[in-house]
C-alpha positions as CSV (number, residue, x, y, z in Angstrom):
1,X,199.6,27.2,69.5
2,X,197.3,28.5,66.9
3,X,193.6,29.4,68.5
4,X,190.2,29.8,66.3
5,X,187.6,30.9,67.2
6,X,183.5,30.4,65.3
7,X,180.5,32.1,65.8
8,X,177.1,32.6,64.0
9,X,176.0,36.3,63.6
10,X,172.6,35.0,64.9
11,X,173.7,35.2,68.3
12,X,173.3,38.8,67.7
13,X,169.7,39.6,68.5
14,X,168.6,42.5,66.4
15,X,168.2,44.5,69.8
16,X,171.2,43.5,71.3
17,X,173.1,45.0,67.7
18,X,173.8,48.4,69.3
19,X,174.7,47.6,72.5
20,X,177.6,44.9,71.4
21,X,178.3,48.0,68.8
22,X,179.0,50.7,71.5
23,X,181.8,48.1,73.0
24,X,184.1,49.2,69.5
25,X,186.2,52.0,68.8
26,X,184.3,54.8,67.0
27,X,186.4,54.3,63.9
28,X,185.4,50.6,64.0
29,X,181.7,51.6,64.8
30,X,181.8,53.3,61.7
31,X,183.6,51.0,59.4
32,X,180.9,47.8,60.7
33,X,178.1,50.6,59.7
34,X,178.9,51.1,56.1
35,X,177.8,47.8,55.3
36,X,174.4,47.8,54.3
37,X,173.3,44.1,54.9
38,X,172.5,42.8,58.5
39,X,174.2,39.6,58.4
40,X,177.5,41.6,57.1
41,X,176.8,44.2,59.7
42,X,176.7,41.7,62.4
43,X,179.3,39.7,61.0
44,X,182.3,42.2,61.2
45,X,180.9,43.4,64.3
46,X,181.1,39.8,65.7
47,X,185.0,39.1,64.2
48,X,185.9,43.0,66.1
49,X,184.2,41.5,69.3
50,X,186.4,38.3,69.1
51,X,189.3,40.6,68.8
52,X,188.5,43.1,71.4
53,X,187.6,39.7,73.9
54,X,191.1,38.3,72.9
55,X,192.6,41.4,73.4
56,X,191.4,41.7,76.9
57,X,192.4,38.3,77.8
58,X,196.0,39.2,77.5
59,X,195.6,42.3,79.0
60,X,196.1,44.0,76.0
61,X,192.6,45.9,75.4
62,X,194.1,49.2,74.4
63,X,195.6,47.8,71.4
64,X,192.0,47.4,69.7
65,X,192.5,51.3,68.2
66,X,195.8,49.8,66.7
67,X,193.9,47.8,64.0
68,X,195.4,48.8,60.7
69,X,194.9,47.0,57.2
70,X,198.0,45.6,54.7
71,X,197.8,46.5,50.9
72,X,195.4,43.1,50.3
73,X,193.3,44.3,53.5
74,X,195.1,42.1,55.7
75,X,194.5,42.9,59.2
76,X,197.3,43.4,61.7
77,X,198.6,45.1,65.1
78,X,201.9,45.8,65.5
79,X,202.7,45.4,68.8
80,X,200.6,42.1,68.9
81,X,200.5,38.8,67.3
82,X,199.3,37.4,63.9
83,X,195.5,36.9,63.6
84,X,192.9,36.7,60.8
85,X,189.0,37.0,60.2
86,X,186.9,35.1,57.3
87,X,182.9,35.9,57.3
88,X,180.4,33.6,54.9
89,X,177.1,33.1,55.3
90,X,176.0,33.6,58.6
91,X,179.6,32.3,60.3
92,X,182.2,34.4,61.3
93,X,186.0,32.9,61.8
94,X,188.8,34.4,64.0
95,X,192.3,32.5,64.0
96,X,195.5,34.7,66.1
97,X,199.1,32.7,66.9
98,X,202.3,33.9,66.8
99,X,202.9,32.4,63.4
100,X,201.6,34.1,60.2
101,X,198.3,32.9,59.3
102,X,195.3,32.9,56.9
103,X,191.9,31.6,57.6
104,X,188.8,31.2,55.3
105,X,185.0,29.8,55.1
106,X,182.9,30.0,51.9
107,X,179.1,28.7,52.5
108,X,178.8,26.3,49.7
109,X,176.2,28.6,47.4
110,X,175.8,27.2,44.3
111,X,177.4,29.1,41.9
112,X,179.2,29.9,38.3
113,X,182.5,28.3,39.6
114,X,183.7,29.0,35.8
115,X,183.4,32.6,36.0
116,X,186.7,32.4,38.4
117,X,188.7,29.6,37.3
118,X,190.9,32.0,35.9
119,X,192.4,32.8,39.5
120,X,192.9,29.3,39.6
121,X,196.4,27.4,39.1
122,X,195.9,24.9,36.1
123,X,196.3,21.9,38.4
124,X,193.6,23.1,40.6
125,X,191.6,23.6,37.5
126,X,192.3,20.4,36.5
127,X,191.1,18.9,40.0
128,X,188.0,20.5,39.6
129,X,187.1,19.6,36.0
130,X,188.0,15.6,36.7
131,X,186.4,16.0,40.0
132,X,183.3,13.6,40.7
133,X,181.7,16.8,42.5
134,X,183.3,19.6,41.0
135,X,181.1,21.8,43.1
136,X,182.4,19.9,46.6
137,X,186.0,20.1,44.8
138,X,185.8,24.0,43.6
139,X,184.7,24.9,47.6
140,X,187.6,22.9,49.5
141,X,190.3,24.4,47.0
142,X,189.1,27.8,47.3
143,X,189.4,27.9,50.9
144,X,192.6,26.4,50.6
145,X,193.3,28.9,48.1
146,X,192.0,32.4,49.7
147,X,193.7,30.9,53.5
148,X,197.3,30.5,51.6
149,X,196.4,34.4,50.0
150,X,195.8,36.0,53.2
151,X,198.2,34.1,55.1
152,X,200.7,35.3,52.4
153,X,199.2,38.8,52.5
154,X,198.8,38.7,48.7
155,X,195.7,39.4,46.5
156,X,193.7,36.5,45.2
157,X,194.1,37.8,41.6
158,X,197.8,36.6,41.6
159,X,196.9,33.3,42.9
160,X,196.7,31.4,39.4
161,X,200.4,31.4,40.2
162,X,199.7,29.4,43.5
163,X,198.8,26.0,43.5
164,X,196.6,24.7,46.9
165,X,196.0,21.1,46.1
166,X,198.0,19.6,48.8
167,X,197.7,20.5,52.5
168,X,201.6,21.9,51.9
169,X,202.8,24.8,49.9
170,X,206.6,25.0,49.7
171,X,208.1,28.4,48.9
172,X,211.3,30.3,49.0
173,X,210.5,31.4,52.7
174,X,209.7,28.1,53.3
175,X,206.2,25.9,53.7
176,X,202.7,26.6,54.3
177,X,200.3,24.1,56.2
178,X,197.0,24.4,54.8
179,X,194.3,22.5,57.3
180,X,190.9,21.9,56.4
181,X,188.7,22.9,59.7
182,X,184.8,21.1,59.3
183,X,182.9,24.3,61.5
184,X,179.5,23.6,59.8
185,X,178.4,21.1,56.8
186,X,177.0,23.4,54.5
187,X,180.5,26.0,54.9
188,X,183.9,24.9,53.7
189,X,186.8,26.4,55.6
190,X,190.7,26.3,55.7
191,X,193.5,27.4,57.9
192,X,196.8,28.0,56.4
193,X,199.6,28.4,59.1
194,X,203.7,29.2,58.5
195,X,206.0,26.4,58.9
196,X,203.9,24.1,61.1
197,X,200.4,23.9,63.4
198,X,202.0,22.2,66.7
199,X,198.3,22.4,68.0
200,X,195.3,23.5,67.0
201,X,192.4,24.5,69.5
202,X,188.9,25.5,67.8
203,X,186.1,27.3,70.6
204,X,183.2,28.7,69.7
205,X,182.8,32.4,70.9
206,X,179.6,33.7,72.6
207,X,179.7,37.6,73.4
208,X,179.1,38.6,76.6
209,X,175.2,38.9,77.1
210,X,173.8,42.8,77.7
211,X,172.3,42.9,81.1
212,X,168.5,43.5,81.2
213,X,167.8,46.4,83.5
């Protein structure tokens, strides 16, 4: 079972910020600081909450000082199970299941779209350019795209070499399901999963609310 989790970082109130902050590692504190926007400031604070929550479900809390980073900043814990984070916008994604995984959501901005065909297969290229809404087109394979990426754990810049048309991607290791998730109208969002999703359950996550004293 592969579970996902949404939020929207304006659950956060602004004077709620530090006290959901204070619930993180010091070294995570610190990373969610260095980001100077709010809505990116809430929004990694919001994916480390829906980590920290999962954690403790399993009774598995202590392993929240575990986090560590891949090469492509692919987020893992050793002793724990496969799980991913995407932020856009004002959404925040968490996926975790014991098969590898990638998840991503892009808010539909308009855009240059030409600027990054280049780290585009042809094919998907070709998709967009044929397209009757090249911007609707660009969005649902660059989800697909950046999912299969991180699910991979490679970098986006070597993804001309990957092509994420299809809701499958066959390689020597095997195949990747890539499954369009709708979370929000104006957001486009994938979930790529190893080998196979035998189910699928989406929740949306709402922190624990700071008592008022």
């Amino acid at each position: 079972m592969i579970t996902l989790l949404y939020s929207d970082t304006k659950i956060i109130a602004d004077q709620e910020f530090s006290f959901y902050l204070m619930q993180l590692p010091v070294s995570m504190q610190v990373e969610v600081m260095r980001y100077k926007n709010d809505s990116d400031r809430k929004g990694r604070l919001l994916a480390r909450l829906m980590l920290l929550d999962t954690l403790k479900q399993f009774g598995k809390e202590e392993l929240i000082t575990k986090w560590d980073i891949h090469k492509y900043k692919k987020p893992f814990i050793k002793e724990w199970m496969e799980f991913n984070i995407s932020h856009s916008g004002n959404l925040v994604l968490f996926a975790y299941g014991e098969q590898e995984l990638g998840v991503d959501i892009e808010q539909k901005n308009e855009l240059n779209y030409q600027d990054i065909m280049g780290c585009l297969h042809s094919k998907e290229q070709q998709a967009i350019v044929s397209s009757d809404n090249p911007h609707q087109t660009f969005y649902d394979i660059w989800v697909r795209k950046e999912a299969l990426m991180k699910a991979m754990g490679i970098g986006i810049t070597s993804g001309d070499r990957y092509c994420a048309i299809d809701t499958v991607y066959h390689d020597q290791l095997g195949k990747w399901i890539l499954h369009p998730i709708e979370i929000h109208h104006d957001y486009a969002s994938c979930i790529c999963v190893k080998n196979t999703i035998e189910k699928l359950v989406i929740t949306e996550y709402k922190p624990l609310k700071m008592e008022v004293q």
